[in-house]
Every structure is written in structure tokens, then in C-alpha cells.
C-alpha positions as CSV (number, residue, x, y, z in Angstrom):
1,X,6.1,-4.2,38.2
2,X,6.4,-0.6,37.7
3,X,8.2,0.8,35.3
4,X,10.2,4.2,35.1
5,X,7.5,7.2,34.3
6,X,10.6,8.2,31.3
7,X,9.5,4.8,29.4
8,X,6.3,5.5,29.2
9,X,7.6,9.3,28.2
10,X,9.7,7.4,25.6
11,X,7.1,5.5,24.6
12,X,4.2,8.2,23.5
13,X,7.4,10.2,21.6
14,X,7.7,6.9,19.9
15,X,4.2,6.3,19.0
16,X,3.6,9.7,18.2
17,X,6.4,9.7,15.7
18,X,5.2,6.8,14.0
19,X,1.7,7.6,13.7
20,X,2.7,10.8,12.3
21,X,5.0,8.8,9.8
22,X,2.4,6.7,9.5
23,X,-0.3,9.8,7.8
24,X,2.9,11.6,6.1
25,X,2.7,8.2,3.7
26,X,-1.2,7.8,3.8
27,X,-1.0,11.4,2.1
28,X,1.6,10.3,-0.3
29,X,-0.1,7.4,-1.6
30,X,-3.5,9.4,-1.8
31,X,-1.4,12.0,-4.2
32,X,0.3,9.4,-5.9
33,X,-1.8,5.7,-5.6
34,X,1.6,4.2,-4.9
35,X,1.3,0.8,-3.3
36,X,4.6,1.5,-1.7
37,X,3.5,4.6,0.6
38,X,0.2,2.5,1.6
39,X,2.5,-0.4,2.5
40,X,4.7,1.8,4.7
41,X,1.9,3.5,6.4
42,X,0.5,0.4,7.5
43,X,4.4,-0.7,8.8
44,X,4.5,2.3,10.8
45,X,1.3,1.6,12.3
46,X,1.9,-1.9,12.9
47,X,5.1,-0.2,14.9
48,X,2.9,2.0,16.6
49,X,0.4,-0.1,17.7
50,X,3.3,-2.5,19.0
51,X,5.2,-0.2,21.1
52,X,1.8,1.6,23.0
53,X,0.8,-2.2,23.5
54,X,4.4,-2.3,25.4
55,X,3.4,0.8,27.3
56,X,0.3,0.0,28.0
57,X,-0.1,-3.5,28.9
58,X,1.2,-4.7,32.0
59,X,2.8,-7.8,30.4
60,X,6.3,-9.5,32.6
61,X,9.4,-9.1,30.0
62,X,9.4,-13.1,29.4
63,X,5.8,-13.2,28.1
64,X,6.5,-10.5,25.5
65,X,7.0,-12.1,22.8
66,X,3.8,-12.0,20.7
67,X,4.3,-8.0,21.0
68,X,7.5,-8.6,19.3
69,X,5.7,-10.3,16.7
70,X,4.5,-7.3,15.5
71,X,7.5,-5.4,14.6
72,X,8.4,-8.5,12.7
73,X,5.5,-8.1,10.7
74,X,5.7,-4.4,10.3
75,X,9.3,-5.3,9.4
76,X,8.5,-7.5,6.7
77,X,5.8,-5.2,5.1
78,X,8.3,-3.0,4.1
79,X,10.9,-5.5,2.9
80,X,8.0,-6.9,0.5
81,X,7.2,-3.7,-0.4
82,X,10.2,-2.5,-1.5
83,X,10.8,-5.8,-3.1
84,X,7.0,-5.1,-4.8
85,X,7.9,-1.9,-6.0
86,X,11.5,-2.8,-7.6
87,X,10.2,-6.1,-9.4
88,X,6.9,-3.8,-11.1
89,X,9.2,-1.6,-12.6
């Protein structure tokens, strides 16, 4: 199934953007060794790596699932590390 060539546009913008998030908080929590920004770089890469899987694998809509999986996780990361950071202060 071929897909629109403006998704896969789409897609690399969104990728891009997250792996760019993604070094934004891997320099913060260098400068600062704040757990949080190390949590929320790996999110955004978990989000990254999830949406250029979509791109890139050729996988029918119904069998996507497990890709899904991954913003769920990436999801979670930050909830626990926000939930990390306001229960050590």
C-alpha cells in the first residue's frame, strides 16, 4: 500500500523536531545533571524512533499496534518523571 509522499514529508518534520527536542534536553541535563531533562530526552526519542518506524516500515494499519506501544512508553517516561522530580523535592 502506498502511501501519500506528504506523510512521509510529515513524518521526517516530525522526527526531526523530536530529535532536535530530544538534544535541546540532553544539553540541559549535561549543564544541570537533572534526571528530569535525561528522562525527557529519552521520551522524545522513544517518539522519534516510533513515528520513522511508521514511515519507514511497510506495516498494514491493523498490525500497528506494537509501534503504538512505543509512544505509550515514551508517554509514561515523562509522567514518571515529572512525578520523580516533584516527590524529590
Amino acid at each position: 500500500m502506498a502511501l501519500d509522499p506528504m506523510f512521509y514529508l510529515l513524518s521526517g518534520l516530525i522526527v526531526a523536531g523530536d530529535l532536535i527536542a530530544a538534544l535541546f534536553f540532553l544539553k540541559f541535563w549535561r549543564r544541570s545533571a537533572d534526571t528530569l531533562f535525561a528522562i525527557f530526552a529519552a521520551a522524545f526519542l522513544l517518539l522519534a524512533l516510533g513515528q520513522a518506524l511508521l514511515a519507514l516500515t511497510n506495516v498494514p494499519v491493523e498490525e500497528r499496534s506494537w509501534i503504538y506501544l512505543l509512544r505509550l512508553a515514551a508517554f509514561v517516561l515523562i509522567i514518571a518523571g515529572i512525578v520523580h522530580k516533584n516527590r524529590a523535592d
